[in-house]
N, CA, C, O and CB atoms as a CASP TS submission, in Angstrom:
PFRMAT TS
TARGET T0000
AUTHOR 0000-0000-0000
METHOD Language model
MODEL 1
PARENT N/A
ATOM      1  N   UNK     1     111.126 139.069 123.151  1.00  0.00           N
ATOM      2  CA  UNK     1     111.251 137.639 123.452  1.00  0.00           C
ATOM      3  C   UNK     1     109.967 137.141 124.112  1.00  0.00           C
ATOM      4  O   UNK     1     109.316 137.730 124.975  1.00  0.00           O
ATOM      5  CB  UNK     1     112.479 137.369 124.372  1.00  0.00           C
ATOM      6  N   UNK     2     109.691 135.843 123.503  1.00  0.00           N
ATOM      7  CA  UNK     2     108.321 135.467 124.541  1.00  0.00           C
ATOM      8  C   UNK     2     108.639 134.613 125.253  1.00  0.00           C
ATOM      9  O   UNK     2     109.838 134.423 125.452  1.00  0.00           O
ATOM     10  CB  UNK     2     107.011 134.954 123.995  1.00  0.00           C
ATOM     11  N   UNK     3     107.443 133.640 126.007  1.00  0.00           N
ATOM     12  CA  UNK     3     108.140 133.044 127.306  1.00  0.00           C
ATOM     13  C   UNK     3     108.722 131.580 127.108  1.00  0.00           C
ATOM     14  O   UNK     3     109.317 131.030 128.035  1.00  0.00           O
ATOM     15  CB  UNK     3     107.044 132.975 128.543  1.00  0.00           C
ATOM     16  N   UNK     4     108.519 130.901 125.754  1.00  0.00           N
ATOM     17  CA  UNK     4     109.520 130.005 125.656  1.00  0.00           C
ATOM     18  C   UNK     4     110.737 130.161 125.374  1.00  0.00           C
ATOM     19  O   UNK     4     111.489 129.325 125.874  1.00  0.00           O
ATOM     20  CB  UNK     4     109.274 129.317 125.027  1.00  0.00           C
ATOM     21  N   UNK     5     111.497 131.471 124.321  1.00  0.00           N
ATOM     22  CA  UNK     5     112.857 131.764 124.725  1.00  0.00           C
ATOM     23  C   UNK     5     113.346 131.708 125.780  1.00  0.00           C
ATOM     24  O   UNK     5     114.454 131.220 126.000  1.00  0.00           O
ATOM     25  CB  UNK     5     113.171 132.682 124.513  1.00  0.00           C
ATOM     26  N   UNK     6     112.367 132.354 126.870  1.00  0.00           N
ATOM     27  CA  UNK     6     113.035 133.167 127.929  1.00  0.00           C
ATOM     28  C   UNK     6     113.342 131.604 128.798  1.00  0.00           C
ATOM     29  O   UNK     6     114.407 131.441 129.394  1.00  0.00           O
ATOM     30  CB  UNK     6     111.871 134.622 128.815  1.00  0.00           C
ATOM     31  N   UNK     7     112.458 130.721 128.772  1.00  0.00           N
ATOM     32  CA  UNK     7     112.309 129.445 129.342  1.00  0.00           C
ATOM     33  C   UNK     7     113.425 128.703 128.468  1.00  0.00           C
ATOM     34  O   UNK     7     113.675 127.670 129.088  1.00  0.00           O
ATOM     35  CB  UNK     7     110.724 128.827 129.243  1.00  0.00           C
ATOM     36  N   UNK     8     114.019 128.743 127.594  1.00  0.00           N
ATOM     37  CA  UNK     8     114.636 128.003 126.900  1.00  0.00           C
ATOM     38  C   UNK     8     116.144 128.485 127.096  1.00  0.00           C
ATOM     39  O   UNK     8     117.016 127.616 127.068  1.00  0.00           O
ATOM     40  CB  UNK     8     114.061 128.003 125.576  1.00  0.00           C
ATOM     41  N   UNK     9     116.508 129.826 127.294  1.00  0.00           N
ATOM     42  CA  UNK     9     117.600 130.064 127.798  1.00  0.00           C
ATOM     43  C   UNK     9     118.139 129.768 129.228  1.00  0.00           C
ATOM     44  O   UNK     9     119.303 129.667 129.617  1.00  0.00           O
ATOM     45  CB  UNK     9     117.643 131.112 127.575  1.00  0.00           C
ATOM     46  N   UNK    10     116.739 129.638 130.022  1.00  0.00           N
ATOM     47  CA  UNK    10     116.925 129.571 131.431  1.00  0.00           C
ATOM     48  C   UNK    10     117.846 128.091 131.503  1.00  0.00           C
ATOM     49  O   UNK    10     118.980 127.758 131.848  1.00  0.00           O
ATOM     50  CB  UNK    10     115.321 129.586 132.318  1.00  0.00           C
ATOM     51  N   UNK    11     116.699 127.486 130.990  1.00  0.00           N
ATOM     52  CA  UNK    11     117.335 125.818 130.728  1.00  0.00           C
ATOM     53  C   UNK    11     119.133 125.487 130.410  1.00  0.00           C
ATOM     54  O   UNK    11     120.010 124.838 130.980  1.00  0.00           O
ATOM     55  CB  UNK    11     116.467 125.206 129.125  1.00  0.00           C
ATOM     56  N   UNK    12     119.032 126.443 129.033  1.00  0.00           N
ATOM     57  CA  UNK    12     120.469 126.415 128.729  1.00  0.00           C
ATOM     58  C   UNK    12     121.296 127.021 129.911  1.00  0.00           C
ATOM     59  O   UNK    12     122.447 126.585 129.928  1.00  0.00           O
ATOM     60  CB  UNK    12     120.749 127.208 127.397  1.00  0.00           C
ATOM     61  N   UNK    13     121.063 127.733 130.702  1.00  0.00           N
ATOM     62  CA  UNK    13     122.036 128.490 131.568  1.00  0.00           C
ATOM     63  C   UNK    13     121.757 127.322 132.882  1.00  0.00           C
ATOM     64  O   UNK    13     122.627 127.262 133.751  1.00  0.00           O
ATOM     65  CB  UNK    13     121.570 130.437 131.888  1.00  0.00           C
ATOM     66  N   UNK    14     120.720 126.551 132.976  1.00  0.00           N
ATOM     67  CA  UNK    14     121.103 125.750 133.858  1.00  0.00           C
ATOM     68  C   UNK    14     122.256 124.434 133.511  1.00  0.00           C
ATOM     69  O   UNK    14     123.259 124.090 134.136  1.00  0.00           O
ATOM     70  CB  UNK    14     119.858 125.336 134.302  1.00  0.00           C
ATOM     71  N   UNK    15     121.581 123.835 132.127  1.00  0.00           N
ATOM     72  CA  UNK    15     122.625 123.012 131.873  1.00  0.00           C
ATOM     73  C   UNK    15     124.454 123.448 131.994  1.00  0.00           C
ATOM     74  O   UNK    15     125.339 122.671 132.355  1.00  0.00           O
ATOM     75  CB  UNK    15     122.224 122.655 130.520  1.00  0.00           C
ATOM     76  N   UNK    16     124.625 124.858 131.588  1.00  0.00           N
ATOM     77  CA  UNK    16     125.956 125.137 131.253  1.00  0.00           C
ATOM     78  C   UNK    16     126.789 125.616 132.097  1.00  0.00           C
ATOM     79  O   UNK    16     128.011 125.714 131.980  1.00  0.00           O
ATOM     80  CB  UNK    16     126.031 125.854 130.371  1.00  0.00           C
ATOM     81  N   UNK    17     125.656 126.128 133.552  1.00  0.00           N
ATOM     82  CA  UNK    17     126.348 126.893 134.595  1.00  0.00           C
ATOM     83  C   UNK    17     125.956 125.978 136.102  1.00  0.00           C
ATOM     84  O   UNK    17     126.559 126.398 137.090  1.00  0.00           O
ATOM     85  CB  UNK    17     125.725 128.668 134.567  1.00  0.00           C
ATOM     86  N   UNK    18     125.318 125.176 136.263  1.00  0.00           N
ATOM     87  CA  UNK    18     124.348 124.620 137.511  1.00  0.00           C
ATOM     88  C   UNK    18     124.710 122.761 137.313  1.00  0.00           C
ATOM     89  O   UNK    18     125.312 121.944 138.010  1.00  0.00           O
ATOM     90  CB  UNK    18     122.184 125.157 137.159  1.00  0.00           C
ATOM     91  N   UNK    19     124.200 122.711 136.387  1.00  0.00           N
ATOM     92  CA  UNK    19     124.566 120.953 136.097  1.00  0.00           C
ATOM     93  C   UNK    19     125.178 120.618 136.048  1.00  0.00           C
ATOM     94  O   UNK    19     125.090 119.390 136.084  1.00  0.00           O
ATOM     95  CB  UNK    19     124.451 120.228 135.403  1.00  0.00           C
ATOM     96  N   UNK    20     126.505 121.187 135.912  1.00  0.00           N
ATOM     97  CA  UNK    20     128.448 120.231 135.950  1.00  0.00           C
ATOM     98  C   UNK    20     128.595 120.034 137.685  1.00  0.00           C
ATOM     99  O   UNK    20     129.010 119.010 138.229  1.00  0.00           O
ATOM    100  CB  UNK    20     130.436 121.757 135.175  1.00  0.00           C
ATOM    101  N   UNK    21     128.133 121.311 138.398  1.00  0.00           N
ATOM    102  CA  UNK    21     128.511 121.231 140.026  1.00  0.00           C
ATOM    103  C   UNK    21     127.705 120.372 140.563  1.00  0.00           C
ATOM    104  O   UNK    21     128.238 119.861 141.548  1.00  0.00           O
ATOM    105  CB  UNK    21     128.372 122.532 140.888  1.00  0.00           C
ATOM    106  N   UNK    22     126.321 119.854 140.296  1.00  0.00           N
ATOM    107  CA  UNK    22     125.301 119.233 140.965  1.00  0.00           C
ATOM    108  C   UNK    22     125.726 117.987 140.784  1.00  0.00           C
ATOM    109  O   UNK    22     125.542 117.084 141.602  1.00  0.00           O
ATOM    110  CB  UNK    22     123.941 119.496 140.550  1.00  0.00           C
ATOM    111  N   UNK    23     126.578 117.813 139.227  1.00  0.00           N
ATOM    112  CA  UNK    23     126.551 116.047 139.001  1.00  0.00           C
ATOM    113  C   UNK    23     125.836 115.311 138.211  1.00  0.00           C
ATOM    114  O   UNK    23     124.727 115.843 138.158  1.00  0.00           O
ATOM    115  CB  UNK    23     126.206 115.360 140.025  1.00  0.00           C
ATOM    116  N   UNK    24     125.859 114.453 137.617  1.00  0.00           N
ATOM    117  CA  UNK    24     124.764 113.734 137.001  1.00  0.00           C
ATOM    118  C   UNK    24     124.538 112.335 137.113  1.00  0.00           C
ATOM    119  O   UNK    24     125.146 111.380 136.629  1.00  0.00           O
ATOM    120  CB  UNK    24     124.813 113.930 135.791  1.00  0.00           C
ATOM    121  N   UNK    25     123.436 112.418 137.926  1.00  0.00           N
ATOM    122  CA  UNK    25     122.458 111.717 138.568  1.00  0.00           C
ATOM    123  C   UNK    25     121.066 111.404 138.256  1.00  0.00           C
ATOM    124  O   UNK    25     120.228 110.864 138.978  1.00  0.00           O
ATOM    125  CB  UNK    25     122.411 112.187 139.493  1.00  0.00           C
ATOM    126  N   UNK    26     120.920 111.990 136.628  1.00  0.00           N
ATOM    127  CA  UNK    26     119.868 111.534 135.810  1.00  0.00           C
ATOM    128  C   UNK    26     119.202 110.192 135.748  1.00  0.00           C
ATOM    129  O   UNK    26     119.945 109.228 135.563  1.00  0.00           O
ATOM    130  CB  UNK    26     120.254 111.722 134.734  1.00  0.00           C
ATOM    131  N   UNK    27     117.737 109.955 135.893  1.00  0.00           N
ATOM    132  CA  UNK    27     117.763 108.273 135.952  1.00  0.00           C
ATOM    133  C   UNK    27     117.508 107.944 134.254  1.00  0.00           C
ATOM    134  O   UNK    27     117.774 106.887 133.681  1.00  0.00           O
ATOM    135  CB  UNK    27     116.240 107.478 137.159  1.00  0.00           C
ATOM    136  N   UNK    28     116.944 109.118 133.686  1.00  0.00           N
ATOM    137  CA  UNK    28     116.196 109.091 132.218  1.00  0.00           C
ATOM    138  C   UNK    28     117.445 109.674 131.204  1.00  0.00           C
ATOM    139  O   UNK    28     118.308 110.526 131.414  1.00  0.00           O
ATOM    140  CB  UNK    28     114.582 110.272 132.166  1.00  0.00           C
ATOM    141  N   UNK    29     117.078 108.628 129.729  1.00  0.00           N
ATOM    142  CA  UNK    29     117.873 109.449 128.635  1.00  0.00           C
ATOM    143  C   UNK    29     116.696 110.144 127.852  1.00  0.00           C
ATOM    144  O   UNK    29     115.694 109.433 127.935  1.00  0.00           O
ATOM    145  CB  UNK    29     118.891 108.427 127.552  1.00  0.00           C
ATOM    146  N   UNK    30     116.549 110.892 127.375  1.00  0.00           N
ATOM    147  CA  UNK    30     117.377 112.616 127.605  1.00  0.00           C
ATOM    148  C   UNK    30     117.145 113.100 129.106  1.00  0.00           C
ATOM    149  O   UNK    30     116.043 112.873 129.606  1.00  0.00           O
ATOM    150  CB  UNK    30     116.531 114.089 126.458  1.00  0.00           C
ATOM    151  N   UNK    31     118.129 113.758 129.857  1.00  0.00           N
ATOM    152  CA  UNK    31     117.969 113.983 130.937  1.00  0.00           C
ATOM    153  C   UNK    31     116.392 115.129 131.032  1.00  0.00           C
ATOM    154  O   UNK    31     115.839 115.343 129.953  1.00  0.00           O
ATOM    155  CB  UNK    31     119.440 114.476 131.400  1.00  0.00           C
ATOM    156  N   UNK    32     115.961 115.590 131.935  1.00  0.00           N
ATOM    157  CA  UNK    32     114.774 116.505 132.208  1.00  0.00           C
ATOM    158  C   UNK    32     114.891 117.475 131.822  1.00  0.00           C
ATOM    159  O   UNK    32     113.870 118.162 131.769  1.00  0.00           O
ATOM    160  CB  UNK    32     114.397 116.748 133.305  1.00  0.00           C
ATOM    161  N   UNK    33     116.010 117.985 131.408  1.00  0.00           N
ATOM    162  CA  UNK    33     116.078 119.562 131.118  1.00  0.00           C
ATOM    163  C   UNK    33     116.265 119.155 129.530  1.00  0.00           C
ATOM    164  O   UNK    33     115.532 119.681 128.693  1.00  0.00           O
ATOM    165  CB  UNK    33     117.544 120.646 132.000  1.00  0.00           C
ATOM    166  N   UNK    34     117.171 118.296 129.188  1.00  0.00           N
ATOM    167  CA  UNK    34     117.225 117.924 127.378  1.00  0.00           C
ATOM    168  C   UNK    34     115.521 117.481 127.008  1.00  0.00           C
ATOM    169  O   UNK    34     114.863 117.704 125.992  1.00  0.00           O
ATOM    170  CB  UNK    34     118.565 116.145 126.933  1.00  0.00           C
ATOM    171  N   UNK    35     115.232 116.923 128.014  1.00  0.00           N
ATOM    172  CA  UNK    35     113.301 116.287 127.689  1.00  0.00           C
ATOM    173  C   UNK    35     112.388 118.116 127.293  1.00  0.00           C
ATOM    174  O   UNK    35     111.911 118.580 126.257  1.00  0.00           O
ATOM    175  CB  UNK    35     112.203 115.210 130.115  1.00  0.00           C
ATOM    176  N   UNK    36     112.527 118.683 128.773  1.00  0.00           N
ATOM    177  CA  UNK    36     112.088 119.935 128.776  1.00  0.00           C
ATOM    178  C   UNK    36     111.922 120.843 127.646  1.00  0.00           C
ATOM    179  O   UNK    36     110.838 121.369 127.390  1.00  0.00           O
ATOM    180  CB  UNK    36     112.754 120.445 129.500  1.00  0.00           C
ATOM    181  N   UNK    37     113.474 121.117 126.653  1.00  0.00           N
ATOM    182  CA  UNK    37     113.557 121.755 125.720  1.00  0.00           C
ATOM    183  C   UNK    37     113.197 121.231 124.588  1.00  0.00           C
ATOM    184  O   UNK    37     112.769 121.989 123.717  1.00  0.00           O
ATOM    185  CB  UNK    37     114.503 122.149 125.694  1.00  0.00           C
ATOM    186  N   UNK    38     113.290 119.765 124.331  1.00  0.00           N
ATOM    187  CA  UNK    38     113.005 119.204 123.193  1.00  0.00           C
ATOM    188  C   UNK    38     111.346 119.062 123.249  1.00  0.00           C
ATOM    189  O   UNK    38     110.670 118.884 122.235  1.00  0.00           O
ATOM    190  CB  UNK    38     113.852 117.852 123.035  1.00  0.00           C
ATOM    191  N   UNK    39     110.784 119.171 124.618  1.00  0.00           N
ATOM    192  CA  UNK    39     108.391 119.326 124.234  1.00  0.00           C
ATOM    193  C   UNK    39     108.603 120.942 124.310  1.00  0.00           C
ATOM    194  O   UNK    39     107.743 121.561 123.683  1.00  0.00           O
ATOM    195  CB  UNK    39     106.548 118.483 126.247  1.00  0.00           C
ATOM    196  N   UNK    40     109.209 121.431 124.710  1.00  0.00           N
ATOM    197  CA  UNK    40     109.169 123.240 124.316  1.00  0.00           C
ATOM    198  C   UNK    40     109.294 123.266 122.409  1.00  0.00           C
ATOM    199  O   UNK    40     108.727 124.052 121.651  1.00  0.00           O
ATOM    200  CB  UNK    40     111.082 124.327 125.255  1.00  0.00           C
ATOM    201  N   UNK    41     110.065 122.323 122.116  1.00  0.00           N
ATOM    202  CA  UNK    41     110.109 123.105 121.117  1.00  0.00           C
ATOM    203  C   UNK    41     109.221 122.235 119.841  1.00  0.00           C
ATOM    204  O   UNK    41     109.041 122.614 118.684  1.00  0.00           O
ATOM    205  CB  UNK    41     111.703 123.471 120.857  1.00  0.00           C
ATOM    206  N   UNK    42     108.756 120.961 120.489  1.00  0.00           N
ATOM    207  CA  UNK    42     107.612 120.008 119.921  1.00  0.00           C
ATOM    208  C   UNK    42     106.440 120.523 119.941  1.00  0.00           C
ATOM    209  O   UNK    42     105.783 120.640 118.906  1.00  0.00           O
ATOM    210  CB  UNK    42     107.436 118.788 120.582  1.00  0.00           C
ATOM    211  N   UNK    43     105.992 120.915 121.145  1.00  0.00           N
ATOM    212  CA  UNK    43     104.609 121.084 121.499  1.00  0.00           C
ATOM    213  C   UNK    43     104.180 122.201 121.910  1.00  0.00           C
ATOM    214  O   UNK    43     104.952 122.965 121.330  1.00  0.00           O
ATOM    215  CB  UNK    43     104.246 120.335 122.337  1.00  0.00           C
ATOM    216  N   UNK    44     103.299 123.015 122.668  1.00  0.00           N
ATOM    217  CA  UNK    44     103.003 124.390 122.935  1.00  0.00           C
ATOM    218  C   UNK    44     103.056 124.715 124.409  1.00  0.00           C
ATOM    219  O   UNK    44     102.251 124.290 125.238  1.00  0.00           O
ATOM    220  CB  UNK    44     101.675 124.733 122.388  1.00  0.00           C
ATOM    221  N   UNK    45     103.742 125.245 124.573  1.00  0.00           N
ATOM    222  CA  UNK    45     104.141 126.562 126.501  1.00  0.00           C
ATOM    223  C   UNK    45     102.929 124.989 127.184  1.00  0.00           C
ATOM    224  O   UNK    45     103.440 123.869 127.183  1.00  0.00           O
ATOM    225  CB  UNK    45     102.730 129.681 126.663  1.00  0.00           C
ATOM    226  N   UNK    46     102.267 125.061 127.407  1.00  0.00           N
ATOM    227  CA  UNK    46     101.486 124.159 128.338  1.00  0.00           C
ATOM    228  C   UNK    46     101.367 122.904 128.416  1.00  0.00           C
ATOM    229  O   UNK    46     101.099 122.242 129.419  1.00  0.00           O
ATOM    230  CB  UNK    46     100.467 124.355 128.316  1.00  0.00           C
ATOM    231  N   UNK    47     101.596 122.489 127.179  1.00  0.00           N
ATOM    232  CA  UNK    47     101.427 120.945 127.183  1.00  0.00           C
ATOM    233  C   UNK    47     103.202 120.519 127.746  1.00  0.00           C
ATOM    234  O   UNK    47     103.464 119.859 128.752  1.00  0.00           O
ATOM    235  CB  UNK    47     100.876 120.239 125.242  1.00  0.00           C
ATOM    236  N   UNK    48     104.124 121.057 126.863  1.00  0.00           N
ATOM    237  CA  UNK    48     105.381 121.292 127.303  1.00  0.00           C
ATOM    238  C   UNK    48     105.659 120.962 129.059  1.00  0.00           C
ATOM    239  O   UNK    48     106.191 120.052 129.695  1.00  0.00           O
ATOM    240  CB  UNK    48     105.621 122.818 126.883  1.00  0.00           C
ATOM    241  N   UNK    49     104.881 122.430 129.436  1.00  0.00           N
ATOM    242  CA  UNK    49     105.234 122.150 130.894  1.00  0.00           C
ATOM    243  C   UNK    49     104.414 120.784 131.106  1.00  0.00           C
ATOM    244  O   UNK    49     105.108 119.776 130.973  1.00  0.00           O
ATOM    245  CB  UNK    49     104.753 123.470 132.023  1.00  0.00           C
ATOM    246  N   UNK    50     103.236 120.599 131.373  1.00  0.00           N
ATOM    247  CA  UNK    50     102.500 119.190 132.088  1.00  0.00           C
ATOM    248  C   UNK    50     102.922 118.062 131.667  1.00  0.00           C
ATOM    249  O   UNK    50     102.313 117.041 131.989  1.00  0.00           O
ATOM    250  CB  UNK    50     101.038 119.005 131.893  1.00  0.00           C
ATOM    251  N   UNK    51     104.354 117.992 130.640  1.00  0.00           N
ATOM    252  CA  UNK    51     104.537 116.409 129.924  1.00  0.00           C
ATOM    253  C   UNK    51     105.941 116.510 131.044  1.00  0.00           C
ATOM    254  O   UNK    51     106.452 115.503 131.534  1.00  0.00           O
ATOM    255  CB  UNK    51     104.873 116.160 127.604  1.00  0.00           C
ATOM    256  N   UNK    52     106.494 118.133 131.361  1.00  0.00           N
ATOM    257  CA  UNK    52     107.785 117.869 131.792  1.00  0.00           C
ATOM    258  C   UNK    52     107.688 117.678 133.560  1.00  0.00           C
ATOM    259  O   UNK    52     108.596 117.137 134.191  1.00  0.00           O
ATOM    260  CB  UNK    52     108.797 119.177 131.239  1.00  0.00           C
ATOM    261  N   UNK    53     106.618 118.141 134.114  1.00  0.00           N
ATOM    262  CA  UNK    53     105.958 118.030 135.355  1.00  0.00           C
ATOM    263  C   UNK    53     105.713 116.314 135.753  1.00  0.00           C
ATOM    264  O   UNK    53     106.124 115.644 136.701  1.00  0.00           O
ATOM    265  CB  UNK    53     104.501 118.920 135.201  1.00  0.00           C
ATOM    266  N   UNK    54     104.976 116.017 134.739  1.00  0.00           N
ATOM    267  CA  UNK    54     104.465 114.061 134.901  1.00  0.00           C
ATOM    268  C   UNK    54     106.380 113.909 135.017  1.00  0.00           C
ATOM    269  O   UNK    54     107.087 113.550 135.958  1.00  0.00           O
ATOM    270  CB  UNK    54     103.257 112.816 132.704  1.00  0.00           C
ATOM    271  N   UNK    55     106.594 114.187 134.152  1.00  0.00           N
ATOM    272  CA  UNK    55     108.248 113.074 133.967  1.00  0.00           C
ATOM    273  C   UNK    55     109.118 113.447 135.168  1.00  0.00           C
ATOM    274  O   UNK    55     109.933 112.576 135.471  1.00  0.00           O
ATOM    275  CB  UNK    55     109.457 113.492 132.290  1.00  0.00           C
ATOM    276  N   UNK    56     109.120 114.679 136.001  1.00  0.00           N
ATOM    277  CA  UNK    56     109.569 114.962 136.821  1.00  0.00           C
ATOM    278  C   UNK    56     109.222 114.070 138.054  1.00  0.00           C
ATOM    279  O   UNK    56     109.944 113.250 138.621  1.00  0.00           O
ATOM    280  CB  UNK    56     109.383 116.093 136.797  1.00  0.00           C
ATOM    281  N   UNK    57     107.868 114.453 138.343  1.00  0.00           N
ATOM    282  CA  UNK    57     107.496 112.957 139.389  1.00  0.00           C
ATOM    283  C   UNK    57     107.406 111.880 139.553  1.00  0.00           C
ATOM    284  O   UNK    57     106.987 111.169 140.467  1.00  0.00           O
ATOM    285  CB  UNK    57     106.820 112.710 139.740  1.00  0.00           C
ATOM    286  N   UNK    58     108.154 111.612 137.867  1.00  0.00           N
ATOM    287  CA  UNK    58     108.209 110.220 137.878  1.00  0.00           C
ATOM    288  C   UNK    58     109.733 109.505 138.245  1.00  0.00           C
ATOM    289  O   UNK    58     110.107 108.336 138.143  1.00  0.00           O
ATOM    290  CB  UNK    58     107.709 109.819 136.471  1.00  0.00           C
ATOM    291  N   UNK    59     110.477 110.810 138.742  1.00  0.00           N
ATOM    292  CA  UNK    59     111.626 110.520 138.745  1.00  0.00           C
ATOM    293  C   UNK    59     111.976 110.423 140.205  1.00  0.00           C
ATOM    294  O   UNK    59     112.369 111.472 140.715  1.00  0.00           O
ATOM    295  CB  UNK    59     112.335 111.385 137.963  1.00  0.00           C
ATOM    296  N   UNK    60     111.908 109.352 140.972  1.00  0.00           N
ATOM    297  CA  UNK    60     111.991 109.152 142.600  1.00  0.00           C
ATOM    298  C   UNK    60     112.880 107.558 142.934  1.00  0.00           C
ATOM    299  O   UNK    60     112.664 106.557 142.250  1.00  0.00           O
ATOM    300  CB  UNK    60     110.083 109.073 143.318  1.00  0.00           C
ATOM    301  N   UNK    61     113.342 107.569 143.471  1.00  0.00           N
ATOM    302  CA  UNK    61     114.653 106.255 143.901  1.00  0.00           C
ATOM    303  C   UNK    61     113.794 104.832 143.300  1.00  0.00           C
ATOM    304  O   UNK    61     114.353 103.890 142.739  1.00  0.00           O
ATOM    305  CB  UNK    61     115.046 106.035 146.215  1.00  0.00           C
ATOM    306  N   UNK    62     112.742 104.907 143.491  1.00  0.00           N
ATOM    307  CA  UNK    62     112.062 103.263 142.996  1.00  0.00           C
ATOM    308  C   UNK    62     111.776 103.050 141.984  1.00  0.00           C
ATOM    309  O   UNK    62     111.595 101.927 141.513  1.00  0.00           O
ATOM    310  CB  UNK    62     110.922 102.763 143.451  1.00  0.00           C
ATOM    311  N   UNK    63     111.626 104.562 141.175  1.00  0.00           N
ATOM    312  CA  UNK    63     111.260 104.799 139.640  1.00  0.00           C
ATOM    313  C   UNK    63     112.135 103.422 138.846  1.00  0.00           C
ATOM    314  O   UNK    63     112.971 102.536 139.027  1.00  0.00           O
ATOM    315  CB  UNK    63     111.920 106.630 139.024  1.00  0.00           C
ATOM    316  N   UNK    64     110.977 104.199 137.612  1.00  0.00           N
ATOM    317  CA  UNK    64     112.064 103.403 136.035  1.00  0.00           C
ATOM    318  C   UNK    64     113.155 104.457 136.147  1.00  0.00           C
ATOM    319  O   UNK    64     113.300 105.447 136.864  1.00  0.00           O
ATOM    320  CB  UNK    64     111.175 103.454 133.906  1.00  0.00           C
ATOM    321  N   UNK    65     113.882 103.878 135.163  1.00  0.00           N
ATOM    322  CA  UNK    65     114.908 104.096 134.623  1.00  0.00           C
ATOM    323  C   UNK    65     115.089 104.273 133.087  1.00  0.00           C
ATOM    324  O   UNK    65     114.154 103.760 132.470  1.00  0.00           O
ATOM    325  CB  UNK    65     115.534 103.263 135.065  1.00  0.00           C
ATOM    326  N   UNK    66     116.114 104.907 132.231  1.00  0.00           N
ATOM    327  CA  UNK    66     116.840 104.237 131.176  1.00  0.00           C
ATOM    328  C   UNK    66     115.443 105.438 129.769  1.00  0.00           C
ATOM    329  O   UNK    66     114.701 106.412 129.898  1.00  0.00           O
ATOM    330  CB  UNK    66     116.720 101.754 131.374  1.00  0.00           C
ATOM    331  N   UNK    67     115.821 104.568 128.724  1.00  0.00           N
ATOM    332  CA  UNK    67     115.662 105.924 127.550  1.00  0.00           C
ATOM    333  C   UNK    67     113.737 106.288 127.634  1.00  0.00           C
ATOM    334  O   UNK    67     112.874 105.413 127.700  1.00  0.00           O
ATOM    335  CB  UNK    67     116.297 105.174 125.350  1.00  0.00           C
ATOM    336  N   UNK    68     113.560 107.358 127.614  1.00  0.00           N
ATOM    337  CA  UNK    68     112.678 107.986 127.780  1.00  0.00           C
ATOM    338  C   UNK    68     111.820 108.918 126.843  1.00  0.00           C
ATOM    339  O   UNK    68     110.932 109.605 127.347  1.00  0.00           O
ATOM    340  CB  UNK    68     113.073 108.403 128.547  1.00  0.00           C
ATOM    341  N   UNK    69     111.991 108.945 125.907  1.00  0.00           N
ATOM    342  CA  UNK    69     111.877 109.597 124.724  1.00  0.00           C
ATOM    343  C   UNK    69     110.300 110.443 125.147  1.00  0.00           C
ATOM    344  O   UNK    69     109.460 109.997 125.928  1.00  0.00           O
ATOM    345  CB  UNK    69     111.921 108.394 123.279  1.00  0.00           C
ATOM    346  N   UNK    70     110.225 111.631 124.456  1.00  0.00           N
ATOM    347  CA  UNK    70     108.985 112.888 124.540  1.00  0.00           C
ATOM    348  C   UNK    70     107.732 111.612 122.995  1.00  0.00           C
ATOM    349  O   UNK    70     107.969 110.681 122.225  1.00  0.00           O
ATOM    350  CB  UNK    70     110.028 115.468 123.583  1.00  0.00           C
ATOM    351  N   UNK    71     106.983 112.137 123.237  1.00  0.00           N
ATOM    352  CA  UNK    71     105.617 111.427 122.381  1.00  0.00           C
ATOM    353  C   UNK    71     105.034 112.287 121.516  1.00  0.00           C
ATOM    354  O   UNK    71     104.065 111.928 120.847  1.00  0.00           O
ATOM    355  CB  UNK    71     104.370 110.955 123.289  1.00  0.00           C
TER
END
């Protein structure tokens, strides 16, 4: 396995085991982890992470909101 499986299962085991108890409190459609997997599997291990890093900090109480789509 290389390290986007391994990154891509992690994801899934967060959505399926971690994200029902936390709640959803997403401000973006696709949430960060649906964004995450969908530039993992668009783009390459690095660009992936730095598109899902920007969108992460962009996510703070004063932020936008609402559909968000990967580029």
């Amino acid at each position: 396995m290389n390290i986007i499986h391994i990154l891509l299962k992690s994801i899934q085991i967060y959505q399926i085991g971690i994200s029902p108890w936390i709640g959803k409190h997403c401000r973006y459609i696709p949430t960060c982890s649906d964004y995450m997997i969908q530039s993992l599997i668009k783009y390459s291990f690095y660009k992936a992470i730095l598109m899902s890093l920007k969108r992460i900090c962009r996510c703070y109480p004063w932020g936008n909101s609402g559909y968000d789509p990967i580029k």
